[in-house]
N, C-alpha and C positions, 0 to 999 in steps of 0.2 A: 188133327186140325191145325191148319197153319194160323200164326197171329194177326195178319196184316190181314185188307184187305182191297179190291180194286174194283173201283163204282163205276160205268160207265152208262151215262141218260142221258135225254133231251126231254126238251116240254116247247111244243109250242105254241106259247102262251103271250101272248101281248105284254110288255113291261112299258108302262109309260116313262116314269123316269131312269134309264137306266145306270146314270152316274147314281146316283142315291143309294140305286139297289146293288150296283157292284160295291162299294165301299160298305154296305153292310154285309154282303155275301163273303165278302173278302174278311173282315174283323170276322166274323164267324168259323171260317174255317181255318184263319189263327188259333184263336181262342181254343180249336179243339183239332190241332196239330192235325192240318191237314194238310196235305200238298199236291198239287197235281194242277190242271189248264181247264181256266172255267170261260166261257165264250156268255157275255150277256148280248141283249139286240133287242132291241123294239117289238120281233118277231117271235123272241121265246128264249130260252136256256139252253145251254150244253155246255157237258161239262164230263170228264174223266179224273177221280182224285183217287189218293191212297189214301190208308191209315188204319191204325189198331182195329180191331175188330169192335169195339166198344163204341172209339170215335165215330166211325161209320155212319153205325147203329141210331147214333145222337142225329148225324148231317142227315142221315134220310128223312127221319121222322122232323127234322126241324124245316127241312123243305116241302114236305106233304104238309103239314100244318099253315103255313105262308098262306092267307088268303090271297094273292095273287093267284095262287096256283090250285083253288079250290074249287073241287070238283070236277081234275084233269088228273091223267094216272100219268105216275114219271117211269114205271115199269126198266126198274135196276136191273140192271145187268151186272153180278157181283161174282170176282174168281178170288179165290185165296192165297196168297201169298206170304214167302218166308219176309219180307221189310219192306216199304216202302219204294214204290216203283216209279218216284219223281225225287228227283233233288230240289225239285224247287215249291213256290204257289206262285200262279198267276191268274189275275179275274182282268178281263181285258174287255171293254166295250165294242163291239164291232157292227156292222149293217147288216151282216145275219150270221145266223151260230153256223151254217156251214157252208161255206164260199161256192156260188152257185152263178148268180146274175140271172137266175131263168127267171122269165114272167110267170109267176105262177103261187099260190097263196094254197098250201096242204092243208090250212084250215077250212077250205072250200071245196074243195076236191081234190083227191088222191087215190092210188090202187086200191086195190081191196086188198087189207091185212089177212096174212098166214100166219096163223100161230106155229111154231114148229111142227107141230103133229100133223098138222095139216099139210103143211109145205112136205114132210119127209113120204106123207100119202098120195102125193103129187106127183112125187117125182117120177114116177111109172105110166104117165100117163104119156102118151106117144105125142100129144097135139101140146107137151109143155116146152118149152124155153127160156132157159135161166139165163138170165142176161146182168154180169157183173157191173156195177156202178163205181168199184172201185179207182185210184191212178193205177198207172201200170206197173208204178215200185209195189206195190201193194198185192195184185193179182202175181206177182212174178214167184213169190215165197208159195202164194195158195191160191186154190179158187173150188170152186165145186165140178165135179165131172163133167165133162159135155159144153160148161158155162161157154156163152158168147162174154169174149174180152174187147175192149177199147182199148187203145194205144193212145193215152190220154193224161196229160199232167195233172187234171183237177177236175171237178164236175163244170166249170164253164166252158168245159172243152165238149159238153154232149153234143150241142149243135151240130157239132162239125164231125160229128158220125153216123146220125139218125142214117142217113143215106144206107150205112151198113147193114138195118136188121128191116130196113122197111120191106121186102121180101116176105118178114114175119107176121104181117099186120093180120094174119090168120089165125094165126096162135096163140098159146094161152101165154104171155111173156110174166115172168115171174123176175123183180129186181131183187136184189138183194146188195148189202155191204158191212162193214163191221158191225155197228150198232144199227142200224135201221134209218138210220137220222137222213143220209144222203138218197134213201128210197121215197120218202116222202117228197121231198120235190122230185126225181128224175122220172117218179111213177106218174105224178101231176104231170110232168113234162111232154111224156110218151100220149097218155092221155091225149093232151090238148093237139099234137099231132097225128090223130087218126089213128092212134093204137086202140081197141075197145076194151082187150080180155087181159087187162093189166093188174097184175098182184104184187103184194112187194112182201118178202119176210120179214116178217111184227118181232124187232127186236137183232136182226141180224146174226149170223156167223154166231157172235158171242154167244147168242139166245139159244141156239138153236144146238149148238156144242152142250150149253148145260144142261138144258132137257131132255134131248134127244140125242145125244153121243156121238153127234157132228158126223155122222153116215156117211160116206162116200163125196165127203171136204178132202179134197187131196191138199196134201203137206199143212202148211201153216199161216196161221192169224196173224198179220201184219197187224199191231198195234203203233197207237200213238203215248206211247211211254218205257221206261229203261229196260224196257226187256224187249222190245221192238218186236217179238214174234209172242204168240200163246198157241199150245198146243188145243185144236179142239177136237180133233176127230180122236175117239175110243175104242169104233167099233171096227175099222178096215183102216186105222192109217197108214200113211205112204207117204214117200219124199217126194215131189212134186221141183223144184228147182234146182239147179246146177252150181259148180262151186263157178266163178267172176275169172277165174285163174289156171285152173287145172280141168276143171268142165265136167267134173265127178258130182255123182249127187249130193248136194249139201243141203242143208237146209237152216243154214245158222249166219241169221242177216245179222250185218256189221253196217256202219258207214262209216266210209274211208276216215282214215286217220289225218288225210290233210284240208285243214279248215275251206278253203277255197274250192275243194271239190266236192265234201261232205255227202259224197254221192251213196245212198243206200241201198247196197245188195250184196246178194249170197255170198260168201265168201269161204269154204272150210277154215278150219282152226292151224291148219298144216301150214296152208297158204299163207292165212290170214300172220304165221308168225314170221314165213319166210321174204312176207313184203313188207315185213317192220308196221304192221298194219294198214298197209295201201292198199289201192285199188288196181296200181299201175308203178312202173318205172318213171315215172313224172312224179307222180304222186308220194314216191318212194324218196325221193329228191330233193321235194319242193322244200324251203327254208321252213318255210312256218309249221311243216309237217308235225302233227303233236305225239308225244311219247305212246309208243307201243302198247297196249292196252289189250291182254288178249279175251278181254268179254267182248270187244270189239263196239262198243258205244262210247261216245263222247255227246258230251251235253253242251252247247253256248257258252261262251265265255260270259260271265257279267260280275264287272269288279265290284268288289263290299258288298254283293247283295246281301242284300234283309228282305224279308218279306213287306216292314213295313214300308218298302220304295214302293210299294201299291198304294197308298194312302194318299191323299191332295186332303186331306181336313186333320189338322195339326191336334184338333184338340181330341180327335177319335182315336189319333196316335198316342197321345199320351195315356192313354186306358190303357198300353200294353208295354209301358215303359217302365223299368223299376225307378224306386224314388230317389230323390237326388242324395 
């Protein structure tokens, strides 16, 4: 059993003050050394962190106890890790925990959730269609067999594809994405344009790897943390994407080494050493190109950070200050 471990959940749950709640969510996951990108909103929570197996264990049960949150399931999604899979902690206020703009409220209506068992009992059925919610950096590493993909930089981009599957408004469309979070609105979404036989998988990719051995998931889980991909398929996996360079199968996403282009995809490690970690002969080039890294991830620059550069209440800061 490895020591670390990697949480990723939503709740959406109403937060009426959310500066309040992110400075105490934030002192919190100080307090018990945790790191990783916590998303608050008026509309609910999201959040993906790391940390000891112990610490975890603390943050979950200390956010199932939150009466804001009582009587809602946060339904973890947890993988094991050898250390920590963020260098940093950030609890950031935003207008929703997952960048959408759709008109649409998943606490009113949404797909009908598939538990994995369900969704993997699905798949055989002739009248289904799995339709990716992911961007397309994201589906480029993986997807599931068959899936309908978008060529799409974000979910506010769905508008401007419906065109593409309306063809299918006969079929049983099943959404899915990494944790599930981005299926709750896109499934609302479909919904409110004439889709009727709409499901979305309860938990995403993640979910559906740990329960059910990520089945016929070709290549790999695009993550949002220092390991940028997670292996889920167990039971048939397969490489799925090409190396950026040489166009051999690879399946080991990098983002380029020069800051200005930070572009993230496949890269083999052959390559990846012989373009000084670029993307391109531009990139190989550029001045500000940063030092050679052959895990191939680079993190933001941000000078003297401390975590407590999260904090605006001086006197909450000093709770984790040593004494003079």
């Amino acid at each position: 059993m490895k020591p670390y471990r990697v949480i990723l959940y939503y709740n959406y749950t109403p937060i009426t003050n959310t500066e309040e709640y992110r400075e105490r969510h934030h002192l919190f996951c100080i307090q018990n050394h945790l790191l990783g990108r916590i998303i608050v909103a008026e509309e609910g929570l999201n959040g993906t962190v790391s940390g000891l197996t112990a610490d975890c264990e603390v943050y979950m049960k200390w956010l199932e106890s939150d009466p804001i949150f009582e009587g809602t399931n946060f339904d973890f999604k947890v993988e094991e890790h050898e250390g920590h899979t963020f260098q940093k902690l950030h609890v950031r206020v935003k207008n929703e925990i997952v960048n959408s703009d759709l008109p649409v409220n998943p606490r009113v209506r949404t797909g009908k959730h598939l538990e994995p068992a369900d969704f993997k009992n699905m798949l055989t059925d002739p009248d289904v269609v799995l339709v990716d919610m992911r961007s397309n950096y994201e589906h480029s590493v993986g997807k599931f067999k068959g899936a309908v993909t978008f060529d799409m930089e974000n979910l506010r981009e769905l508008p401007d594809h419906i065109e593409e599957i309306k063809h299918l408004k006969d079929k049983k469309i099943i959404t899915y994405c990494t944790g599930g979070i981005k299926c709750e609105k896109a499934s609302a979404y479909l919904l409110e344009r004439g889709f009727e036989n709409v499901y979305q998988l309860h938990g995403g990719i993640i979910k559906y790897g740990l329960e059910e051995g990520g089945e016929d998931f070709e290549g790999k889980c695009y993550v949002f943390d220092g390991r940028i991909t997670t292996d889920v398929n167990s039971v048939n996996p397969s490489v799925y994407s090409e190396c950026h360079i040489c166009h051999e199968k690879s399946d080991f996403m990098v983002n380029c080494a020069n800051p200005e282009c930070n572009e993230h995809l496949a890269i083999c490690p052959s390559c990846l050493e012989k373009m000084d970690g670029a993307c391109s002969e531009e990139c190989k080039t550029h001045p500000r190109k940063r030092p050679y890294n052959p895990a191939g991830y680079y993190v933001k620059q941000s000078d003297n950070y401390t975590p407590l550069q999260g904090f605006k209440s001086r006197e909450r800061t000093k709770i984790l200050q040593p004494n003079d």
